[in-house]
C-alpha positions in Angstrom: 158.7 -44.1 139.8 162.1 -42.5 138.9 163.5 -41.9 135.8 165.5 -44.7 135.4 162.9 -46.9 136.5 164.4 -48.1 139.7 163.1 -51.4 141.7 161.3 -52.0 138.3 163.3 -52.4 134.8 166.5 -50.7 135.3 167.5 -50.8 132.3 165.5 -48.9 129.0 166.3 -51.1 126.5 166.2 -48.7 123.5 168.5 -46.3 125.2 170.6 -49.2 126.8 171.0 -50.6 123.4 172.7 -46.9 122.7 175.2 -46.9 125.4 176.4 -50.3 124.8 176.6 -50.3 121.3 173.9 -52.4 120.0 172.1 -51.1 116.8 168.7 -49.8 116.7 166.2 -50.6 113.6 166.1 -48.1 111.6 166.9 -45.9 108.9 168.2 -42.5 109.0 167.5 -39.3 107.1 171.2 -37.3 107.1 170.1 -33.9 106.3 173.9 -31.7 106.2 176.4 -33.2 104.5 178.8 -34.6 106.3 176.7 -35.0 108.7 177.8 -38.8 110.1 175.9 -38.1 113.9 172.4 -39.4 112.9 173.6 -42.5 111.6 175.9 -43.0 114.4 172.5 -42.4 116.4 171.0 -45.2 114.9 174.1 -47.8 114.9 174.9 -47.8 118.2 177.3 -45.3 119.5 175.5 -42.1 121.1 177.1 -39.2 119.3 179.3 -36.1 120.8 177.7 -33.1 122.1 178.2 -30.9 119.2 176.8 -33.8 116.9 173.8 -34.1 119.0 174.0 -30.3 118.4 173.9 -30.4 114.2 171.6 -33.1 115.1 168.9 -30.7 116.5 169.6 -28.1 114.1 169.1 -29.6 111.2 166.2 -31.7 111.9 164.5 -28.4 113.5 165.1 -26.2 110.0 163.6 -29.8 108.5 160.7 -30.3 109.9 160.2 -26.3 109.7 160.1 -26.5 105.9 158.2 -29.5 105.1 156.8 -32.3 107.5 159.3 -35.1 107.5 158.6 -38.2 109.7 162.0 -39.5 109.8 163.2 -35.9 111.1 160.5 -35.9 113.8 162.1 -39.2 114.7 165.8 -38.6 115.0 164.8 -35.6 117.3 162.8 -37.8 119.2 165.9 -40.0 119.9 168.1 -37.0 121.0 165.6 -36.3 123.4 165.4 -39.5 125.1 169.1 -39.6 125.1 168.9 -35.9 126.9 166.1 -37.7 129.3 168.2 -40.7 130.2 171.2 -38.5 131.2 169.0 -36.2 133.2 167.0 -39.5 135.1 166.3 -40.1 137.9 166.1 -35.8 137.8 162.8 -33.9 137.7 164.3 -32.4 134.6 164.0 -35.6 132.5 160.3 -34.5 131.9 161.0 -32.0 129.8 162.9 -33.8 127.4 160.7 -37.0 127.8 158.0 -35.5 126.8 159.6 -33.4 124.0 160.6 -37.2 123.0 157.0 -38.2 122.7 156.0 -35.3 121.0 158.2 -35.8 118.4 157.5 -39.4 117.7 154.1 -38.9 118.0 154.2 -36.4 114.6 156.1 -39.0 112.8 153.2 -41.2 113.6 150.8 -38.6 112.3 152.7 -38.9 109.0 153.4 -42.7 108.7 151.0 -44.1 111.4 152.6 -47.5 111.0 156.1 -46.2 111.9 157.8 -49.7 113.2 160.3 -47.1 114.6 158.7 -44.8 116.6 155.7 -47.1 117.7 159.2 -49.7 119.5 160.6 -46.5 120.8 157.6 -44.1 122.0 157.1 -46.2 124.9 160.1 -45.5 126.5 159.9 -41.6 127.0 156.8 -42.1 129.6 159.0 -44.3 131.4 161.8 -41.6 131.7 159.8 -39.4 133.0 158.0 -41.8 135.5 154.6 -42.7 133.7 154.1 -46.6 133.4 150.3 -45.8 132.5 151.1 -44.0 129.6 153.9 -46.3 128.3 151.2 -48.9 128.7 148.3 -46.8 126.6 150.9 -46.2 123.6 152.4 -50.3 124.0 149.0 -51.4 123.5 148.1 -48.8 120.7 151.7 -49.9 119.1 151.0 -53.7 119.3 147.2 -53.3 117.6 148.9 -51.4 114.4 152.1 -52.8 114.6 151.7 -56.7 116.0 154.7 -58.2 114.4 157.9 -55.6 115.0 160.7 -58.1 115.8 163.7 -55.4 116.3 161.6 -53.9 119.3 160.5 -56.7 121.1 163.3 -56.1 123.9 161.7 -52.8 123.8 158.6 -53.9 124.4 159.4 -56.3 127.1 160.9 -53.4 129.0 157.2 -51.6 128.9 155.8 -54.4 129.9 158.1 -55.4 132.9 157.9 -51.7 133.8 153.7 -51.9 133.9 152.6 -54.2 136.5 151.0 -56.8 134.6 149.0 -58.2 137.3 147.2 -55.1 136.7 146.3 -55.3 133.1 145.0 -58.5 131.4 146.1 -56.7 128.2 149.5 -56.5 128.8 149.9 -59.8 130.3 148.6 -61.9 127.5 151.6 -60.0 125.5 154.2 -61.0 127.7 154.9 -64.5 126.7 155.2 -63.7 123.1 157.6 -60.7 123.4 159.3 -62.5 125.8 160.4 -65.4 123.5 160.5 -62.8 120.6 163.2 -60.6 122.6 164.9 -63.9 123.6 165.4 -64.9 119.8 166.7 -61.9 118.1 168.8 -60.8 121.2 169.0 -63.0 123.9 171.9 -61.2 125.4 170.3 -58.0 125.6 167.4 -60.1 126.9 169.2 -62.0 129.3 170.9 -58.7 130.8 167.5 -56.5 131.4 166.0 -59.7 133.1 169.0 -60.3 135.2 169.3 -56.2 135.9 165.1 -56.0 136.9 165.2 -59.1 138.9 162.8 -61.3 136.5 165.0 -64.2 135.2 163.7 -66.8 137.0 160.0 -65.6 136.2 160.9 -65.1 132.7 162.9 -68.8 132.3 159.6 -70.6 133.7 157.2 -68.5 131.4 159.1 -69.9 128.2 158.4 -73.4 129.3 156.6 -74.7 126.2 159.5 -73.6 124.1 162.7 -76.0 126.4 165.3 -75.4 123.7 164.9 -71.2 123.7 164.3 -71.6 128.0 167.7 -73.5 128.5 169.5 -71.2 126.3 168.1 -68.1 127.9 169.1 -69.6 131.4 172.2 -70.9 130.1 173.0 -66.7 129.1 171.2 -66.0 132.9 174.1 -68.1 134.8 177.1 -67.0 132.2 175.7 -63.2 133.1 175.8 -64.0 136.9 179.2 -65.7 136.3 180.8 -62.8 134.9 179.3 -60.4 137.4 180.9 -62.7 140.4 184.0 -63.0 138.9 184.3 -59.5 138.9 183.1 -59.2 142.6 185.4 -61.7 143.6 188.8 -61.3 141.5 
């Protein structure tokens, strides 16, 4: 599977969230002072090169003195960054799985990390491994079953999995489906409509009309836009 999950969910939805401005949950450790890039990381604008830079620096000399889970965590997110830039490319492994790494030891410190359990997810998929992206969803759901902010995260995993292979996965679907749909239906509405699974998505929120309509009422103002601009 390519990096940017092609044919499958083409948009990440963390990293998606990043280019198009949309915050990501969160708080943010700014270790140099005047040191805006992290939090910049975190709101929604991906920073410049040479604050991505400071970024790595001072989160490396961080986590070298002392362990410090939210430092593990903001390297993690340059690294997926670095992966998305570099997918569909061999050379978004590398960075993927530095990604995962580093989540993973902010785990080890706070094991309920909201954080890094909605984003971990996402560096298999850079670098092409739906069955590990599924191993850490389900892990992520057990310890952390209510995580609201993620749920369009989530729903990205699972889109990306093949649920008619795991039973698992596809008794989640439903309920981060409606939870993605609440707290962001746009963002929602645009992964569907970019991975092909709007239709599916609008008859699996049929016991809930009022949030169905609303998602397929954002489905045919998304498809409006995208002909208009076809066909000026």
């Amino acid at each position: 599977m390519a990096g940017r999950l092609a044919g499958l969910v083409v948009i990440v939805a963390g990293l998606w969230a990043l280019r198009e401005g949309a915050p990501v949950a969160g708080s943010v450790l700014v270790e140099l002072p005047g040191d805006a890039a992290a939090e910049l990381l975190y709101a929604g604008t991906p920073p410049s090169a040479d604050g991505l830079r400071r970024i790595m620096e001072s989160r490396r000399g961080s986590v070298e003195l002392t362990e410090r889970p939210i430092a593990h965590r903001d390297l993690a997110m340059v690294h997926l960054l670095e992966a998305d830039r570099l997918a569909p490319e061999a050379a978004a492994g590398e960075p993927a799985r530095a990604a995962e790494q580093e989540f993973l030891a902010a785990i080890r410190s706070v094991p309920t990390d909201a954080t890094s359990w909605g984003m971990l997810p996402l560096a298999p998929l850079l670098r092409g491994d739906p069955a590990r992206a599924a191993e850490l969803l389900r892990v992520g759901v057990r310890l952390v079953p209510h995580a609201p902010d993620y749920a369009v995260n989530r729903l990205a995993a699972l889109l990306a999995e093949g649920l008619e292979r795991d039973a698992e996965l596809e008794a989640m679907l439903d309920r981060e489906l409606a939870v993605a749909a609440e707290v962001n239906l746009a963002q929602t509405a645009r992964m569907l409509r970019a991975s092909g699974r709007g239709e599916m998505a609008v008859g699996r929120l049929a016991a809930m009309p009022e949030l169905a309509v609303r998602l397929q009422r954002a489905l045919e103002d998304l498809a409006a836009e995208d002909e208009a601009v076809s066909d000026p």
